[in-house]
PDB file of N, CA, C and O in Angstrom:
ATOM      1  N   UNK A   1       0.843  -1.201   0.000  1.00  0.00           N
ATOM      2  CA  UNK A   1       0.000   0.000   0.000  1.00  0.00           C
ATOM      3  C   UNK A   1       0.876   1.247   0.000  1.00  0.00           C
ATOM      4  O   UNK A   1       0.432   2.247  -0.565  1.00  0.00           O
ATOM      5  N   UNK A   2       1.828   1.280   0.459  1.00  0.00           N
ATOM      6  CA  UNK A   2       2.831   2.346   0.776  1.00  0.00           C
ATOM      7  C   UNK A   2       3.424   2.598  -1.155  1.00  0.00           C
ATOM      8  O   UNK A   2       3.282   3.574  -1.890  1.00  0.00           O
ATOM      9  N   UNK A   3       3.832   1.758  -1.311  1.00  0.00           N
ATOM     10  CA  UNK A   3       4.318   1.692  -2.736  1.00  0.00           C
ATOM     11  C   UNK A   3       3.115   2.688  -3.689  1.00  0.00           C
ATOM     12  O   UNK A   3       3.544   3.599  -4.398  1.00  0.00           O
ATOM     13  N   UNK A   4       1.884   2.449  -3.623  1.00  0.00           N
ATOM     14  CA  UNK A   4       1.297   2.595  -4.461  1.00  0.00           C
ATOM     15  C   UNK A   4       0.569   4.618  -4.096  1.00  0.00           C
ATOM     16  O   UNK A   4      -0.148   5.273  -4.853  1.00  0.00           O
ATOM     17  N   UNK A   5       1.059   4.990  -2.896  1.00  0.00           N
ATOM     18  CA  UNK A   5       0.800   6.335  -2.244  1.00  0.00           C
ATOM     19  C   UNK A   5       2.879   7.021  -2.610  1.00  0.00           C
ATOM     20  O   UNK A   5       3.347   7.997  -3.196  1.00  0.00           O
ATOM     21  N   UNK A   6       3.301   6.190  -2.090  1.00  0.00           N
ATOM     22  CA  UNK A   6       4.733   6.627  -2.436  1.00  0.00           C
ATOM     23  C   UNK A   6       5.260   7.202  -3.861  1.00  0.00           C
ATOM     24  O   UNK A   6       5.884   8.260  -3.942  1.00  0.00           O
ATOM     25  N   UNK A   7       4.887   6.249  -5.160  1.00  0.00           N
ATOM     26  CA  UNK A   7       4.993   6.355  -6.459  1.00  0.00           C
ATOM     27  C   UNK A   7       4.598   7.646  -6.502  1.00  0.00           C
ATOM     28  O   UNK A   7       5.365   8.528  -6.118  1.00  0.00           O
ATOM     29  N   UNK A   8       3.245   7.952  -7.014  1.00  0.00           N
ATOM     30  CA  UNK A   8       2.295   8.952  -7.338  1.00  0.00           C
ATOM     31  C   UNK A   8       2.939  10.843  -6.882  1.00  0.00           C
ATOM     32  O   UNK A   8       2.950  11.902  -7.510  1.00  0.00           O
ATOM     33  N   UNK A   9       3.399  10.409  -5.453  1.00  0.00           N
ATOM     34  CA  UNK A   9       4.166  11.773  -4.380  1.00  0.00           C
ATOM     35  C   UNK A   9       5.282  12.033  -5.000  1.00  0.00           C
ATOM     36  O   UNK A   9       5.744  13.164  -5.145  1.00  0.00           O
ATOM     37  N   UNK A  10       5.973  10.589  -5.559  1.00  0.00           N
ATOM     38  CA  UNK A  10       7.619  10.856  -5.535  1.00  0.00           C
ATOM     39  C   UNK A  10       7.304  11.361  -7.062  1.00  0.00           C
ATOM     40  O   UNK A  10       8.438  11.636  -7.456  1.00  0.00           O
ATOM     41  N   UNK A  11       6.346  11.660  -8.223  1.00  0.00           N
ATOM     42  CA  UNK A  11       5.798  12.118  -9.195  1.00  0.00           C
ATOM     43  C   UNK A  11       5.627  13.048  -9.310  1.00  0.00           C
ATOM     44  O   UNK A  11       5.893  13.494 -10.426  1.00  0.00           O
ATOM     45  N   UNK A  12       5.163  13.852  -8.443  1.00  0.00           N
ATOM     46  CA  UNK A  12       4.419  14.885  -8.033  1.00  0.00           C
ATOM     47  C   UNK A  12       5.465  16.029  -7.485  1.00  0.00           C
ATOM     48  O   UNK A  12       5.576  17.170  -7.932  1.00  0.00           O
ATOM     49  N   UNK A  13       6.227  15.419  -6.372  1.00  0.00           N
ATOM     50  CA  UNK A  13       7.311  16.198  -6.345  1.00  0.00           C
ATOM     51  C   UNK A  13       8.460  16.347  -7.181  1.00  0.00           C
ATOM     52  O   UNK A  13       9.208  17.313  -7.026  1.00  0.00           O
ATOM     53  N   UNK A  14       8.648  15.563  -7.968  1.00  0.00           N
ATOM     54  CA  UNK A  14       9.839  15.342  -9.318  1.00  0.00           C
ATOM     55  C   UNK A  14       8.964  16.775 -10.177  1.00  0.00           C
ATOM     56  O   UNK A  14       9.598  17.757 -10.561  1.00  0.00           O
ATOM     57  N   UNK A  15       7.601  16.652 -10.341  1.00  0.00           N
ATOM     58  CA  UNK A  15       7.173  17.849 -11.611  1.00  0.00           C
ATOM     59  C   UNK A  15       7.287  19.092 -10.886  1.00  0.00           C
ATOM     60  O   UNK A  15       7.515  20.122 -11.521  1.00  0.00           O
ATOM     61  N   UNK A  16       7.169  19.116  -9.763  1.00  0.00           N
ATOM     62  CA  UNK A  16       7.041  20.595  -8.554  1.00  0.00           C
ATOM     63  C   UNK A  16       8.860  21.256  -9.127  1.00  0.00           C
ATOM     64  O   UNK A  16       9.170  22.301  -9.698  1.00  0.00           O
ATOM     65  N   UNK A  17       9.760  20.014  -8.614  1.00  0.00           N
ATOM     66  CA  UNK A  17      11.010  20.485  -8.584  1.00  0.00           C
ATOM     67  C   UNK A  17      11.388  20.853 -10.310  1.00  0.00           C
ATOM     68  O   UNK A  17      12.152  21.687 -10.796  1.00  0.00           O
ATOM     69  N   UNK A  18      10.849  20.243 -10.688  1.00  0.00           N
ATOM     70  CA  UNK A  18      10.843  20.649 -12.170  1.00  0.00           C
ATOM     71  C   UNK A  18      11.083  21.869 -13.310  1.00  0.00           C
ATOM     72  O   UNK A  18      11.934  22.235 -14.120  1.00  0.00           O
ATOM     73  N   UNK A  19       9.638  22.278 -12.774  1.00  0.00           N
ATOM     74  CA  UNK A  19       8.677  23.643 -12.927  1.00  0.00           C
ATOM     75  C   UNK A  19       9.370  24.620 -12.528  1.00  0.00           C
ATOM     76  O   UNK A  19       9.643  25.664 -13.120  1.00  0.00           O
ATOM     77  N   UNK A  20       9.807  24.084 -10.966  1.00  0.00           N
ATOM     78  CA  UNK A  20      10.339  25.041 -10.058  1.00  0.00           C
ATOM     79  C   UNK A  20      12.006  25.658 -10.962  1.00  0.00           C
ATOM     80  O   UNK A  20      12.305  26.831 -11.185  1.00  0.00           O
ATOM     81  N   UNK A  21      12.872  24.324 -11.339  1.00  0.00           N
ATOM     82  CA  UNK A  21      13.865  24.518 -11.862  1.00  0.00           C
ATOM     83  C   UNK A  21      13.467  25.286 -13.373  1.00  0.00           C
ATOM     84  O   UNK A  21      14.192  26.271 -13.512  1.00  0.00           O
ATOM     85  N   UNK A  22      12.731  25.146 -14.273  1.00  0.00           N
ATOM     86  CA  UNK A  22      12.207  25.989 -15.700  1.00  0.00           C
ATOM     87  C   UNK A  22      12.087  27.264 -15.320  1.00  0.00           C
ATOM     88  O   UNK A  22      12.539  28.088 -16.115  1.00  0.00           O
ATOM     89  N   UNK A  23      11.611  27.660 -14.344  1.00  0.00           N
ATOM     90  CA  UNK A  23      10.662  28.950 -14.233  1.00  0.00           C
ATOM     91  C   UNK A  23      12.074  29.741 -13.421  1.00  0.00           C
ATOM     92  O   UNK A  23      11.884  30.899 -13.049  1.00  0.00           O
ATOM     93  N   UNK A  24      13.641  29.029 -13.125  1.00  0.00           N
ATOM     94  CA  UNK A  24      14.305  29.888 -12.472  1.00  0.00           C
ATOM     95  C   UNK A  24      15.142  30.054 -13.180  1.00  0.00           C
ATOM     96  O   UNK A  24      15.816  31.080 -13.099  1.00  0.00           O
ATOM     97  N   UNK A  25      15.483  28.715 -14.493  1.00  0.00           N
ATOM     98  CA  UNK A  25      16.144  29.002 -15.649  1.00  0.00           C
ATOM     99  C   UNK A  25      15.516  30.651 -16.511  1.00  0.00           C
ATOM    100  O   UNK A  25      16.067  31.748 -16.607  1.00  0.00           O
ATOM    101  N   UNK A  26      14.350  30.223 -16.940  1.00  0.00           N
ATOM    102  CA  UNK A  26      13.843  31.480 -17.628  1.00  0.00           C
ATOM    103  C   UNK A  26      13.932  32.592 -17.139  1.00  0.00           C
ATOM    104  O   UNK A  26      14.103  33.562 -17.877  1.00  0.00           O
ATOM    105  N   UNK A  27      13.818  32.760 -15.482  1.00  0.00           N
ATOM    106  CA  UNK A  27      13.634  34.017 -15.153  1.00  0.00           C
ATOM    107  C   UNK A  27      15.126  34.211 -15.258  1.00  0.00           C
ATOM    108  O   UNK A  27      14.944  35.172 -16.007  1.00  0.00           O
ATOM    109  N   UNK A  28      16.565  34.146 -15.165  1.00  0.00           N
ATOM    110  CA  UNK A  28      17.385  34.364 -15.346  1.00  0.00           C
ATOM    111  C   UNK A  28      17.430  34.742 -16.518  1.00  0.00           C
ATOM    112  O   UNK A  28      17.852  35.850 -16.848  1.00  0.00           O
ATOM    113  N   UNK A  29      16.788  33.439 -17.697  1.00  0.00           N
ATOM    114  CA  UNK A  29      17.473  34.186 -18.797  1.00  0.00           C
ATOM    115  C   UNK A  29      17.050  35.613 -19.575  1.00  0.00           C
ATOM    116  O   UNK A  29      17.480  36.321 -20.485  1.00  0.00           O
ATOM    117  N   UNK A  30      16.062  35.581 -18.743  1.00  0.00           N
ATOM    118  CA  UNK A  30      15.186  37.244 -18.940  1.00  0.00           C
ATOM    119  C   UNK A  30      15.523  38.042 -18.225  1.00  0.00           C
ATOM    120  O   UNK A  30      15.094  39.172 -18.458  1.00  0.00           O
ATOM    121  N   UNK A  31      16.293  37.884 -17.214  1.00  0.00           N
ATOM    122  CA  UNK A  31      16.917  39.016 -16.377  1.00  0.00           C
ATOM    123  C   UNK A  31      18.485  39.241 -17.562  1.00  0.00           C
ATOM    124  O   UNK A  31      18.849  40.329 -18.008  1.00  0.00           O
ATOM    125  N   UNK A  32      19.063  38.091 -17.795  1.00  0.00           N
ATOM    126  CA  UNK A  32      20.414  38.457 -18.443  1.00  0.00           C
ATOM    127  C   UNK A  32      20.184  39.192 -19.959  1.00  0.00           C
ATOM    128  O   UNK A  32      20.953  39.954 -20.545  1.00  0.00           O
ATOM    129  N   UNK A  33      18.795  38.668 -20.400  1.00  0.00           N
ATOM    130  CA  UNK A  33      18.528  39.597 -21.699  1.00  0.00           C
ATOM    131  C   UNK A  33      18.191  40.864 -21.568  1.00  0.00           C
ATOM    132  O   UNK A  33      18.386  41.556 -22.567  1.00  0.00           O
ATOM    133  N   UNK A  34      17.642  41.496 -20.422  1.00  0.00           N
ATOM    134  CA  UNK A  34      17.292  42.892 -20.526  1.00  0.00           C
ATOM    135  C   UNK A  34      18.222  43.490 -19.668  1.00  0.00           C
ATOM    136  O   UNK A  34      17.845  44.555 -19.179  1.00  0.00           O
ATOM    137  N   UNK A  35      19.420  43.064 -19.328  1.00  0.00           N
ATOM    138  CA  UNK A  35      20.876  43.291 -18.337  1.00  0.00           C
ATOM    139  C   UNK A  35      21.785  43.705 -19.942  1.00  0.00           C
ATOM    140  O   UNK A  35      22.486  44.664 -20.266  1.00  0.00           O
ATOM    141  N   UNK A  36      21.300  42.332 -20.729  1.00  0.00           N
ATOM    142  CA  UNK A  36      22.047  43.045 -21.992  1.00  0.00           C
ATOM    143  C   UNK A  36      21.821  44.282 -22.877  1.00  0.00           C
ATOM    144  O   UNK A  36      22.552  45.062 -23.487  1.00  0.00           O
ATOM    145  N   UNK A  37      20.532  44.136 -22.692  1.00  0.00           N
ATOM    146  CA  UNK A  37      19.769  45.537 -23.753  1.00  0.00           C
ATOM    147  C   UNK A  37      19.956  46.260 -23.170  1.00  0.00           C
ATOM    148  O   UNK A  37      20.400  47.081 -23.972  1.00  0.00           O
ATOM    149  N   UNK A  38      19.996  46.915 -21.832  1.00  0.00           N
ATOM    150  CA  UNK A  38      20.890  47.853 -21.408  1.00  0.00           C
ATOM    151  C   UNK A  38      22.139  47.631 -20.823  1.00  0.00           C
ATOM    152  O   UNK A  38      22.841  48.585 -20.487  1.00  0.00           O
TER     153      UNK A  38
END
């Protein structure tokens, strides 16, 4: 039973950390593009 509540979480937090990692890539690379334009 544990297996089948465990899977699904350890899923769930893999897409959280994910998202989390995309959205800090981009915001960088939009901070370094308008760091460049001016």
């Amino acid at each position: 039973t544990l297996n089948r509540l465990c899977k699904p979480a350890v899923v769930v937090v893999a897409v959280v950390v994910a998202r989390a990692v995309v959205a800090t890539v981009v915001a960088a690379v939009s901070v370094l593009q308008l760091g460049s334009q001016f």
